[in-house]
C-alpha positions in Angstrom: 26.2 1.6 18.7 29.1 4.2 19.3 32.5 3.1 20.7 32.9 4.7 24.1 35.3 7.0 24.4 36.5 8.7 27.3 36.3 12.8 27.5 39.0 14.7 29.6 38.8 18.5 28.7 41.9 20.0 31.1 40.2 23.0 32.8 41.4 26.7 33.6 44.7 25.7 31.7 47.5 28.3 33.2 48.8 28.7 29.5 49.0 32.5 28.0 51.4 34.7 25.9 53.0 36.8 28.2 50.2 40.1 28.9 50.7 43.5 27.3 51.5 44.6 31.1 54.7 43.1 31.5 56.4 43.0 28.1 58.8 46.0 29.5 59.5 44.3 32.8 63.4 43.6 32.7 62.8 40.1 33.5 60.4 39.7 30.6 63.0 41.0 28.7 65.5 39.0 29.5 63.9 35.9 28.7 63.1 37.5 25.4 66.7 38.0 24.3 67.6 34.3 26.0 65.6 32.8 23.5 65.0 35.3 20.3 61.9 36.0 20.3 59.6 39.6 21.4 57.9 39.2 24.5 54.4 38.6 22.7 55.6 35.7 21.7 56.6 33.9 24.3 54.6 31.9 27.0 54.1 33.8 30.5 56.2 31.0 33.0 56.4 31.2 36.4 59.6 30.2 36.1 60.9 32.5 34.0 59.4 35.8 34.9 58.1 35.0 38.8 59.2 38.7 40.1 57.0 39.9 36.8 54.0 37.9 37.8 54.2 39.8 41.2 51.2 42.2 39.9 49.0 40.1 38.0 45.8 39.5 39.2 45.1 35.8 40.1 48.9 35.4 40.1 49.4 31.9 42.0 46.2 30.2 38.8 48.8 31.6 35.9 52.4 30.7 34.2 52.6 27.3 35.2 52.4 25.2 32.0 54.1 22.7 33.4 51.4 21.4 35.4 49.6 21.3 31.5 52.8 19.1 30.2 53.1 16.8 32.6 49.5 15.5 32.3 50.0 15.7 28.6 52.4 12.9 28.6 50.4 10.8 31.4 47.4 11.1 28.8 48.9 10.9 25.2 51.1 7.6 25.7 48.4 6.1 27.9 47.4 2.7 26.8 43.6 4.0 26.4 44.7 7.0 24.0 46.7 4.3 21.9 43.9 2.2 21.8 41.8 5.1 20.4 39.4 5.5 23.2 40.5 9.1 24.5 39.6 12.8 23.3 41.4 15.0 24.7 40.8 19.0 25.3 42.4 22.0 26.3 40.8 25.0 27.9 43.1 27.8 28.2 43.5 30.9 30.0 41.8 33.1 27.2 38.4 30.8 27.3 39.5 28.3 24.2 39.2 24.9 24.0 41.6 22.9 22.0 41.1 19.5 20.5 44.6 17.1 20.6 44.7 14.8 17.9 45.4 11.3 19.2 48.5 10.7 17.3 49.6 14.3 18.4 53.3 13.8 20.1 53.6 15.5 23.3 57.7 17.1 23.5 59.5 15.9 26.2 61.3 19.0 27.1 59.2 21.6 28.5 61.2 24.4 26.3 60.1 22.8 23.3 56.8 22.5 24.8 56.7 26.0 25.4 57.4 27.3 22.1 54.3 24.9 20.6 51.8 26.2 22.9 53.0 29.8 22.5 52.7 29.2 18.6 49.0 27.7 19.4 47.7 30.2 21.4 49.3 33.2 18.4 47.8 31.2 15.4 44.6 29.5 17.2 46.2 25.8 15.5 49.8 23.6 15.7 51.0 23.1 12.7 50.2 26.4 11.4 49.1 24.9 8.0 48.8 21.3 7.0 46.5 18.6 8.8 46.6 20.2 12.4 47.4 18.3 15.6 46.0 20.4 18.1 43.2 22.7 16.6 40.4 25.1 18.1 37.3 23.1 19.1 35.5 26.1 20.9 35.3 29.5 21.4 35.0 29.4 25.0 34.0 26.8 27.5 30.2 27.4 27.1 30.5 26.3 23.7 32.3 23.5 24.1 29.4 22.4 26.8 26.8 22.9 24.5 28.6 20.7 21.7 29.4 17.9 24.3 27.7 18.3 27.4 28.0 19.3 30.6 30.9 17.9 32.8 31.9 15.4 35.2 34.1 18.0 37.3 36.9 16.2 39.5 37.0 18.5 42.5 38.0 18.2 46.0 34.3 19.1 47.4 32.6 16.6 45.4 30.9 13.1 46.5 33.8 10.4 47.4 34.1 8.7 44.4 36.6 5.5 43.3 38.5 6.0 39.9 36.5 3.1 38.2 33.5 4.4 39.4 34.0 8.0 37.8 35.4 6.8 34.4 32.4 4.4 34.1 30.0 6.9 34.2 32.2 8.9 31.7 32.0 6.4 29.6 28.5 5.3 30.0 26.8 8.8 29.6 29.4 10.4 27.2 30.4 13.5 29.3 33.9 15.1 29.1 35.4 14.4 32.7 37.1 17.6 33.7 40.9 18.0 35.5 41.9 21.4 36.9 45.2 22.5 35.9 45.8 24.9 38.2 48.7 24.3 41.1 45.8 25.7 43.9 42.5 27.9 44.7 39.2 26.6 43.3 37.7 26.9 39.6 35.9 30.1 38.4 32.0 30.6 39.3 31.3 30.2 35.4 34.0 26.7 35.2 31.6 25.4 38.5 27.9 26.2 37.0 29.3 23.9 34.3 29.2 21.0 35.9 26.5 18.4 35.5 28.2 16.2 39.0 31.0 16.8 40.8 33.3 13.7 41.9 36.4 13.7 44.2 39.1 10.8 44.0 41.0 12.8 46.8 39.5 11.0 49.6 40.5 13.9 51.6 44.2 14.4 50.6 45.1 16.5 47.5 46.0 14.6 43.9 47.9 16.4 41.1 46.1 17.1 37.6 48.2 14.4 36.2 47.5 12.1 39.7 43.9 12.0 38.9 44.5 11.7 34.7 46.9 8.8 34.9 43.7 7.0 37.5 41.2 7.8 35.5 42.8 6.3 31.8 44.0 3.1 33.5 40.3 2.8 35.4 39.0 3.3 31.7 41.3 1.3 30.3 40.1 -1.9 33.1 36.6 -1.0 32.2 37.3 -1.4 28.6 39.0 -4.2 28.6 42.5 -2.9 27.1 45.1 -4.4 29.6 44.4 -8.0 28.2 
């Protein structure tokens, strides 16, 4: 019998190099020089290049990897991803899905954390040779559902549901549970039809991404048995 493991693929991921468009934008630039690199290299950041963004379609779902960090760190030093009961995905803004290894440490500053992602999303793997930490898994989300499944999606129109209740059936039937990392708006059509149930922990207030990660390891972890 398989050791459950509990799936959390982190959906429509606001992580991208910065697009062709804007590399001569002066603030684009800027940030360039700031930090010596060309503009393809670098991450597109809200922060960093917010009057740059202003044309981009889908502007306010884009450039906010710090949504992605923060509920990095909730996941990778949770007590159920030490325990080696977590698998962990990425789906960025291109349509890849990324596998973090377990032991994969998460930087702490959100520069540093830039410069990893942009170096994943150039070379499709971090490190770019050696045993890789965070490596392609799928070509696009269809892929990835047809490898593992189609998902329990945590989304503010589904069927009231407690934390415990939603990791349980994770855990039970094996589906990835997916997070929307996007700050607001709805997934994509194609993310939705993806969806085998879809579960709300809001109970009619709005949770962050990494709100509704930290609930769902710690449910899994009660379920499994891990806090003692």
């Amino acid at each position: 019998m398989k050791t459950p493991v509990l799936k959390i693929v982190l959906l429509e991921s606001p992580l991208e190099t910065v697009p062709r468009e804007l590399w001569g934008h002066p603030e684009v630039e800027r940030s360039a020089r700031r930090y010596g690199v060309e503009p393809w290299e670098m991450l597109l950041d809200k922060t960093l290049h917010y009057h740059a963004m202003e044309t981009l379609p889908q502007k306010w779902k884009r450039g906010r990897p710090d949504i992605v960090h923060t509920t990095l760190l909730v996941l990778q030093d949770s007590i159920l991803n030490h325990a080696g009961r977590l698998r962990l995905y990425i789906h960025v803004y291109d349509g890849r899905v990324f596998r973090v290894e377990p032991e994969t440490r998460i930087p702490k500053h959100l520069e540093r954390f830039r410069g990893l992602v942009a170096q994943l999303l150039r070379k499709g793997r971090v490190p770019p040779t050696g045993r890789p930490l965070i490596d392609l898994e799928a070509g696009s989300l269809r892929e990835f559902v047809e490898r593992h499944g189609k998902l329990i999606l945590m989304h503010e129109k589904g069927a009231p549901a407690t934390p415990r209740q939603a990791a349980r059936l994770a855990l039970v039937t094996g589906k990835p549970v997916g997070i929307g990392m996007f700050p607001r708006g709805d997934f994509k059509r194609s993310t939705l039809r993806k969806a085998w149930l879809r579960l709300s922990l809001a109970r009619g207030r709005p949770l962050k991404a990494w709100t509704v990660a930290g609930l769902l390891a710690y449910a899994a972890e009660e379920h499994l048995g891990l806090h003692g």
